[in-house]
VOBA-1610 file (N, C-alpha, C; in pm, whole numbers, padded with zeros to 5 digits, always signed):
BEGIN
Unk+13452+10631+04130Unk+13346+10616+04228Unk+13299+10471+04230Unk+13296+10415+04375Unk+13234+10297+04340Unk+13100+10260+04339Unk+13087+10129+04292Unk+12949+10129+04309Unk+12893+10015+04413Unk+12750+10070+04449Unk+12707+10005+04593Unk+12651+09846+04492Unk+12699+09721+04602Unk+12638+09600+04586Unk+12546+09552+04687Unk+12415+09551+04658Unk+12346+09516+04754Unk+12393+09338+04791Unk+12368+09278+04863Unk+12381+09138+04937Unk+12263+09068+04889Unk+12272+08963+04823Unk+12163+08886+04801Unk+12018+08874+04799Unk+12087+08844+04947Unk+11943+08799+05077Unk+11886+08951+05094Unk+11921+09093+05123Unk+11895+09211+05132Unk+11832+09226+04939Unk+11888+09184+04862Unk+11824+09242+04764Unk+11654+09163+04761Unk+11664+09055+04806Unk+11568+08956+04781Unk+11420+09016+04845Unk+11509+09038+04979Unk+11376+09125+05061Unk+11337+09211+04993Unk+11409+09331+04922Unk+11357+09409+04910Unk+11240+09434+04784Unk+11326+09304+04693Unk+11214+09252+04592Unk+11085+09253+04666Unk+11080+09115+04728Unk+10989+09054+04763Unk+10856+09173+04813Unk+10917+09249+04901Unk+10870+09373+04945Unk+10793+09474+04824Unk+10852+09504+04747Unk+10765+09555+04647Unk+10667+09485+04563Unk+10693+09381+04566Unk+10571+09284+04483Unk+10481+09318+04571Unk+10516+09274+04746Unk+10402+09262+04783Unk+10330+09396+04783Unk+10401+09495+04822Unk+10331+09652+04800Unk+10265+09634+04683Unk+10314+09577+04543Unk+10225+09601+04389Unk+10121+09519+04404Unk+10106+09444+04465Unk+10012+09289+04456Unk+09897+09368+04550Unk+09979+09443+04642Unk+09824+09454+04772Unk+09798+09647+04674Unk+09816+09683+04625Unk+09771+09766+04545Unk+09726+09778+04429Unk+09700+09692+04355Unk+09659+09577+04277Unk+09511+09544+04331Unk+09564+09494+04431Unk+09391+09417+04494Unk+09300+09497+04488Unk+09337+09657+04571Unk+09291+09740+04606Unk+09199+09867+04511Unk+09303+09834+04381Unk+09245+09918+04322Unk+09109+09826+04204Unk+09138+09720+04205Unk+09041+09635+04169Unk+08929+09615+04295Unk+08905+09587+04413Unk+08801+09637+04453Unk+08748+09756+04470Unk+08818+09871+04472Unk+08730+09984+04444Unk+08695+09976+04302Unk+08727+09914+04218Unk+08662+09950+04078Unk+08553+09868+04107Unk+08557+09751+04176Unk+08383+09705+04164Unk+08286+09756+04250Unk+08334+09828+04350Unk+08277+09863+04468Unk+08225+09993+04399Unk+08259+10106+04357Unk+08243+10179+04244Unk+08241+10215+04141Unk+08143+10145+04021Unk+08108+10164+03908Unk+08112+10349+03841Unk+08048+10399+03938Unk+08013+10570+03876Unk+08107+10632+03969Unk+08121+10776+03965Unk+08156+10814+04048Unk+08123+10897+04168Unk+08140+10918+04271Unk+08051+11017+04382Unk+08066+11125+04364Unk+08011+11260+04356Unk+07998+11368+04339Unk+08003+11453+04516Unk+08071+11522+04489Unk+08084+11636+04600Unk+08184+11592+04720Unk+08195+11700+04781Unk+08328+11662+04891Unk+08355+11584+04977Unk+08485+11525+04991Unk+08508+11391+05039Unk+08542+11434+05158Unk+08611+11400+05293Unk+08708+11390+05406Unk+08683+11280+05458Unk+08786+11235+05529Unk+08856+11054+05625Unk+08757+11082+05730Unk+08706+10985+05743Unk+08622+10958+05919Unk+08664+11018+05986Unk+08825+10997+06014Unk+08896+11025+06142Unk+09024+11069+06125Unk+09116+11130+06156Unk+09261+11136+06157Unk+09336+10997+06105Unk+09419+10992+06003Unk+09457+10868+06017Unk+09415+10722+05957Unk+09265+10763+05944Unk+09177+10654+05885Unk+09200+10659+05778Unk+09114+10536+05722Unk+09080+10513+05551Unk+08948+10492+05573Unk+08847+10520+05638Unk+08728+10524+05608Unk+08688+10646+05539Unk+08623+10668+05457Unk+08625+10802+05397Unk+08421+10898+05387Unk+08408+10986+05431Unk+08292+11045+05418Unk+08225+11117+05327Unk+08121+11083+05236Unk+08090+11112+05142Unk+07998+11253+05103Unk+07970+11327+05057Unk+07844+11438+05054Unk+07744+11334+04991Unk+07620+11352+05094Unk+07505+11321+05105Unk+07358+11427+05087Unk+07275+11345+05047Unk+07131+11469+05055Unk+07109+11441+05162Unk+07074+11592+05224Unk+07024+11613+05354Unk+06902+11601+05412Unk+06799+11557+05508Unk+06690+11552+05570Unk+06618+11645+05462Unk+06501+11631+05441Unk+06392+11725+05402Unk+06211+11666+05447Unk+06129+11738+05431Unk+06011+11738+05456Unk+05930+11788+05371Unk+05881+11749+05221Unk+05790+11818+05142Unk+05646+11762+05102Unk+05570+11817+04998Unk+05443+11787+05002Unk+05423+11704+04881Unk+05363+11617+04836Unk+05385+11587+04691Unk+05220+11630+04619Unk+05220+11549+04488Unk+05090+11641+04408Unk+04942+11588+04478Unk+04972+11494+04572Unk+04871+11432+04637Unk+04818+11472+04765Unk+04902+11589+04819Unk+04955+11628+04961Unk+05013+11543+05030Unk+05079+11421+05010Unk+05125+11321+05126Unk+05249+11377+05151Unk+05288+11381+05233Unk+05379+11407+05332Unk+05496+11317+05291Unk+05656+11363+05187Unk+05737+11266+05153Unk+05874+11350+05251Unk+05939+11247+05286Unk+06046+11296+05326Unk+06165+11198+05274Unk+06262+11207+05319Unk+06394+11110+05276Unk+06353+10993+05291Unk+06252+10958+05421Unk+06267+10863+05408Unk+06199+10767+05343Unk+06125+10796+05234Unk+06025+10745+05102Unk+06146+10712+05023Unk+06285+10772+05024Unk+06428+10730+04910Unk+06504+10601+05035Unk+06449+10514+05097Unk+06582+10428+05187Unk+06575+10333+05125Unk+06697+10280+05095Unk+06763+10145+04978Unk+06674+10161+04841Unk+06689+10304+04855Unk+06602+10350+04666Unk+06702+10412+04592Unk+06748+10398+04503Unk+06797+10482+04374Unk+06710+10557+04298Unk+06718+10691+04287Unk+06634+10812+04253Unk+06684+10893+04178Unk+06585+10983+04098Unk+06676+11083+04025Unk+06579+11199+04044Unk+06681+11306+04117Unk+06566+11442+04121Unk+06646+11581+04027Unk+06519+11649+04003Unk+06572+11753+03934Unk+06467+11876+03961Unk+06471+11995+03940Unk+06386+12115+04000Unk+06346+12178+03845Unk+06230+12202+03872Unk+06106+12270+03771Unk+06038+12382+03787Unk+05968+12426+03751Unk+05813+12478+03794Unk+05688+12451+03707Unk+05589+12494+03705Unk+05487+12442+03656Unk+05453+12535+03530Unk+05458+12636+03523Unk+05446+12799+03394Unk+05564+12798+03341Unk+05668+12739+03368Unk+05787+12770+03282Unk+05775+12712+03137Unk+05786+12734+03056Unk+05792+12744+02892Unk+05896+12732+02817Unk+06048+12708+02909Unk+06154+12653+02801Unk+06191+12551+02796Unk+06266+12521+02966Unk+06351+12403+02953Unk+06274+12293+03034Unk+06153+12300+03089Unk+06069+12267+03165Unk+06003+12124+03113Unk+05960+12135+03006Unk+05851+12084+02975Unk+05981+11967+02853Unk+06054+12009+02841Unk+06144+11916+02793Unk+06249+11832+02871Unk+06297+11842+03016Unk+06338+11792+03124Unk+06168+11687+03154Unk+06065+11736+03122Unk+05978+11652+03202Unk+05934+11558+03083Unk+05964+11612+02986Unk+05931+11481+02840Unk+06017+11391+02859Unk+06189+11409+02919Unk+06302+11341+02914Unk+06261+11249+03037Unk+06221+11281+03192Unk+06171+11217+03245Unk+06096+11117+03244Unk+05939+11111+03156Unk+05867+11013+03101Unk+05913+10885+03036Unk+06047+10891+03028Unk+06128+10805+02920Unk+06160+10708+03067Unk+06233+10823+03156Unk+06310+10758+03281Unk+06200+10687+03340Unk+06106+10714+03363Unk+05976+10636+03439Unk+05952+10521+03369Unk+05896+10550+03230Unk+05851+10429+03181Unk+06016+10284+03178Unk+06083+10345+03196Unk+06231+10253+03220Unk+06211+10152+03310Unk+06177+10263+03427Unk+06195+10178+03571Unk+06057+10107+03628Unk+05949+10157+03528Unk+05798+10179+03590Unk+05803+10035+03674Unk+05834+09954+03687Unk+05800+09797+03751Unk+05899+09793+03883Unk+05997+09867+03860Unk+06084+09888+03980Unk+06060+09937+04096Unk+05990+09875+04240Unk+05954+09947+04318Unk+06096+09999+04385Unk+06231+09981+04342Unk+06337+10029+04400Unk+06401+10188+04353Unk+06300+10232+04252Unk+06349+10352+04183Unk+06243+10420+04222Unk+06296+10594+04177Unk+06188+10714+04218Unk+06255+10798+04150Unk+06161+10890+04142Unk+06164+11038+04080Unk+06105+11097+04192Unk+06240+11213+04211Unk+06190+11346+04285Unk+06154+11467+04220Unk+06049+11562+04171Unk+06072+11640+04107Unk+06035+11798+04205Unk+06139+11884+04229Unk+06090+12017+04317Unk+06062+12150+04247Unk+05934+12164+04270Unk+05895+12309+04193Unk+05977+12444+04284Unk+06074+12524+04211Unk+06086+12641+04232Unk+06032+12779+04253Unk+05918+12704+04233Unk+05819+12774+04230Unk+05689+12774+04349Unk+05712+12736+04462Unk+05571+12688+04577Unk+05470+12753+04596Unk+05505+12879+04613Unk+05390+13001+04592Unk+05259+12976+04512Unk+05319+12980+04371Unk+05212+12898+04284Unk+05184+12764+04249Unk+05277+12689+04271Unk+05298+12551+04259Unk+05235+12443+04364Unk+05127+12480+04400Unk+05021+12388+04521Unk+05037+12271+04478Unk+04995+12192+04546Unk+04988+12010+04528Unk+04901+12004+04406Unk+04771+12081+04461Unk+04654+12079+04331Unk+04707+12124+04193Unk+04775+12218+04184Unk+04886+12253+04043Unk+04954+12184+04025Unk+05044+12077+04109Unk+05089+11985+04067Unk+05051+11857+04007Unk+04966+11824+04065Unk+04883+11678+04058Unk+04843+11726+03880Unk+04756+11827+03813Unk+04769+11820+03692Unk+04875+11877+03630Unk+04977+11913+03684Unk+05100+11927+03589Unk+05165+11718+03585Unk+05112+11665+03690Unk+05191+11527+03681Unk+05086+11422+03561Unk+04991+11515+03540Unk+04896+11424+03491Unk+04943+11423+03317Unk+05004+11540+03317Unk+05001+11568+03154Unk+05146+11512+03119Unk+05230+11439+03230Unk+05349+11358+03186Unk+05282+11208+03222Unk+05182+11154+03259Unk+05143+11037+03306Unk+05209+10998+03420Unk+05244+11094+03495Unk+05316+11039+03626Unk+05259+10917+03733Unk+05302+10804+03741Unk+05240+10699+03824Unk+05293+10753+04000Unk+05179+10705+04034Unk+05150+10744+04160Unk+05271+10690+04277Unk+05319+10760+04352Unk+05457+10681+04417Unk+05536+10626+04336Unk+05539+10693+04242Unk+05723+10630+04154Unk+05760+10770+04124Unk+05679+10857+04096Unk+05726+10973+04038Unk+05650+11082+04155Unk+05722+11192+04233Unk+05660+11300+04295Unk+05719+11421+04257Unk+05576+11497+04291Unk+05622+11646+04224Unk+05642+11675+04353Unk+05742+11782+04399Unk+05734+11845+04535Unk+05721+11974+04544Unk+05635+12021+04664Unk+05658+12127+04710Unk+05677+12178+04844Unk+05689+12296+04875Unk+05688+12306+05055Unk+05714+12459+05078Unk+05825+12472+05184Unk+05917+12617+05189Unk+06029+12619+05088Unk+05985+12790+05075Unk+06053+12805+04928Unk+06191+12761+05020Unk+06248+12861+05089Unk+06376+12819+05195Unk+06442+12708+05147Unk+06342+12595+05189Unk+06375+12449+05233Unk+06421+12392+05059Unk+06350+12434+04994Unk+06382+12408+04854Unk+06491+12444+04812Unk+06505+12602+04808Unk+06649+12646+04795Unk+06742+12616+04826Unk+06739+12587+04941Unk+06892+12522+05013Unk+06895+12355+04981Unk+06794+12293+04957Unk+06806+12162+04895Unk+06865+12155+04805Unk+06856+12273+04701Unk+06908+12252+04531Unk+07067+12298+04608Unk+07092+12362+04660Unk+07209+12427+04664Unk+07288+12337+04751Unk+07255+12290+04848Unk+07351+12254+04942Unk+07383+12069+04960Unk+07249+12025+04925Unk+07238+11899+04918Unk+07283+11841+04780Unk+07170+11921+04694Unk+07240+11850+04530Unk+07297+11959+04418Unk+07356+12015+04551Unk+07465+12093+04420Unk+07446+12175+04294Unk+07326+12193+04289Unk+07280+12265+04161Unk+07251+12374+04240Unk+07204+12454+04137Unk+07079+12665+04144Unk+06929+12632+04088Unk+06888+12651+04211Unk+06727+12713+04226Unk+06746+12841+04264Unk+06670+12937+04220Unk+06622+13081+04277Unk+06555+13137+04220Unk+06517+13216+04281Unk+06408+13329+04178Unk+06500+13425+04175Unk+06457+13490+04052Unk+06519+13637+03998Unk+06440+13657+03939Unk+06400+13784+03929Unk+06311+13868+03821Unk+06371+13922+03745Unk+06489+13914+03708Unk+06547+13973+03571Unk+06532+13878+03497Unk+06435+13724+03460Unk+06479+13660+03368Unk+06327+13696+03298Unk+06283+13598+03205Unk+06159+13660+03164Unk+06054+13561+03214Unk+06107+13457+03263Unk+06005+13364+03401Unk+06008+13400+03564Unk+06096+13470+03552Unk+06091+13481+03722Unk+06186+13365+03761Unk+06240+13288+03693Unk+06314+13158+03833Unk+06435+13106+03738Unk+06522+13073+03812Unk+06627+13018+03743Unk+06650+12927+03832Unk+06655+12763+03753Unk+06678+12673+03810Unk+06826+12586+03717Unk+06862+12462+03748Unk+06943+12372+03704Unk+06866+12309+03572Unk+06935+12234+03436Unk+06849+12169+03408Unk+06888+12035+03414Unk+07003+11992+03536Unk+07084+11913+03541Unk+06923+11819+03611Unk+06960+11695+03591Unk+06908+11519+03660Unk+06969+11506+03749Unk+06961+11465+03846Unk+07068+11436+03950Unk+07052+11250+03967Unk+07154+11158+03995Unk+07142+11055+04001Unk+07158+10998+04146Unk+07066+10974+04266Unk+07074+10961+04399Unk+07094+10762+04424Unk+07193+10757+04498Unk+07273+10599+04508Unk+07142+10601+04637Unk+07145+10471+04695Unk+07085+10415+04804Unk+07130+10477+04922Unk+07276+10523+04905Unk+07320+10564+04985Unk+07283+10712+05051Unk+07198+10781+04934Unk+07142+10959+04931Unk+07293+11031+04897Unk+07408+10927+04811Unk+07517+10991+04755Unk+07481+11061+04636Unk+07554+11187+04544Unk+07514+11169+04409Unk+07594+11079+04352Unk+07567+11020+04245Unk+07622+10949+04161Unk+07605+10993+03994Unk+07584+11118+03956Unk+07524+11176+03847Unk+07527+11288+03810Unk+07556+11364+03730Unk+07456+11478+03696Unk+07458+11503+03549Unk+07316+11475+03469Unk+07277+11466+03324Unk+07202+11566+03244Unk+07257+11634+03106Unk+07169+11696+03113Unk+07017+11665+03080Unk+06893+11710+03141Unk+06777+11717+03135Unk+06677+11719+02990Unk+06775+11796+02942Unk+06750+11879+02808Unk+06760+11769+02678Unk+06913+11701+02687Unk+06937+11634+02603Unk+06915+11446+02631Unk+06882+11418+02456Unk+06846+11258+02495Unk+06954+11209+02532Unk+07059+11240+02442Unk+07189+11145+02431Unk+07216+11119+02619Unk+07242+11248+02640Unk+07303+11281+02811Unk+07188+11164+02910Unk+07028+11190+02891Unk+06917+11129+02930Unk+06975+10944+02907Unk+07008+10891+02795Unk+07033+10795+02757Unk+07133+10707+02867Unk+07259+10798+02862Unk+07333+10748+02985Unk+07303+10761+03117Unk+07180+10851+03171Unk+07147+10818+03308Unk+07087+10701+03274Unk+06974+10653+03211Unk+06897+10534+03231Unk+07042+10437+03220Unk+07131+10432+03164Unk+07243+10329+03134Unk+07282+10291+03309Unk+07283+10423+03358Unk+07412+10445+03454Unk+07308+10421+03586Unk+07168+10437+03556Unk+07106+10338+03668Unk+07113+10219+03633Unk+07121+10169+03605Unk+07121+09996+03523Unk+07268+09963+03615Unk+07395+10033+03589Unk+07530+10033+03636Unk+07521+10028+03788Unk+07450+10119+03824Unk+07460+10157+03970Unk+07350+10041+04068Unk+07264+09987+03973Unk+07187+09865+04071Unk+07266+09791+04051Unk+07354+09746+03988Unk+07489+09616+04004Unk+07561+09648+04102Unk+07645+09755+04065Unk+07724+09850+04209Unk+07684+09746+04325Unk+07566+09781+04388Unk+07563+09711+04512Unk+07558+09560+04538Unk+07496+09473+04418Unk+07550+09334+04387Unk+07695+09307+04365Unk+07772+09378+04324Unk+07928+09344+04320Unk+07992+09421+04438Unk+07969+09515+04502Unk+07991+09519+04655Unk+07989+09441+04724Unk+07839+09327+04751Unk+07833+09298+04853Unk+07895+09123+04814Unk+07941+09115+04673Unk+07982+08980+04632Unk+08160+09002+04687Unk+08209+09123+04626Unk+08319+09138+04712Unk+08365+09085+04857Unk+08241+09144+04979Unk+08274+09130+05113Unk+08201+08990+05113
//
């Protein structure tokens, strides 16, 4: 059997040709590594047929009350990095230790008017602004950096579920009435997730404060890229 000799000039191209394929994939995968430090959470699809623009899962519109009654919606989070997570105010296990772990996250960022805490009671029924405002008092919550929320239970539910991916609900088979996440969620500027920590533990707590630190560069080495 013989064997095939490519021609020089034909082998040369075809070199040349794969460098350049390795070189421009190369580039590529080095700007997405600076362009993305963490990673995005939840389902992706292309803009368009064909494209490389790609669409991210985002938190969706909302409208809630905070411990003050002011009126917060998304758009209190624009060009903010945030971290929300769901509570209630009577709960007695994992509650009150997600909101000790919190106090840590606040006092982190406290000078940062670019950071926030969302926090949503599972609880609205009982969980009024006025129940909130001293449940925020006994973590030292500063005023507009940290909100407790409440509103429609609905609107809550489907927030934890559909927007940030975790379980809120009530059930009465537990011995509180509510089962929530005790996950942190880590929200990019973008209202992408970029996170999910546990609540419970420091170590896990440790690397969100890290991984906000990571994610305010993110957009300095993005925009040094373009």
């Amino acid at each position: 059997m013989k064997s095939k000799i490519f021609p020089t000039n034909k082998f040369l191209l075809i070199s040349a040709s794969c460098l350049l394929i390795f070189s421009c994939g190369e580039k590529k995968e080095t700007t997405d590594t600076k362009k993305f430090l963490l990673p995005i959470i939840g389902e992706k699809v292309l803009a368009n047929i064909g494209g490389t623009d790609t669409l991210y899962h985002t938190v969706s519109s909302f409208k809630l009350l905070n411990q003050y009654r002011d009126t917060v919606t998304e758009n209190a989070a624009i060009n903010k990095i945030y971290v929300a997570d769901f509570f209630f105010a009577t709960c007695q296990s994992i509650c009150p230790q997600m909101s000790t772990q919190l106090v840590r996250v606040q006092n982190e960022f406290k000078d940062d008017i670019n950071f926030l805490i969302l926090s949503h009671t599972v609880n609205p029924k009982h969980d009024t602004s006025e129940v909130l405002l001293e449940y925020s008092k006994q973590y030292g919550a500063i005023k507009n950096k940290w909100h407790f929320l409440t509103g429609s239970k609905k609107e809550i539910y489907d927030l934890a579920k559909s927007s940030y991916l975790v379980s809120a609900m009530e059930d009465d088979g537990t011995p509180e009435g509510f089962l929530h996440s005790e996950l942190l969620l880590l929200i990019d500027t973008q209202k992408r997730i970029r996170g999910m920590y546990d609540g419970t533990d420091s170590v896990q707590v440790n690397k969100l404060i890290a991984d906000i630190k990571l994610l305010k560069t993110e957009a300095t080495n993005f925009t040094n890229v373009h």
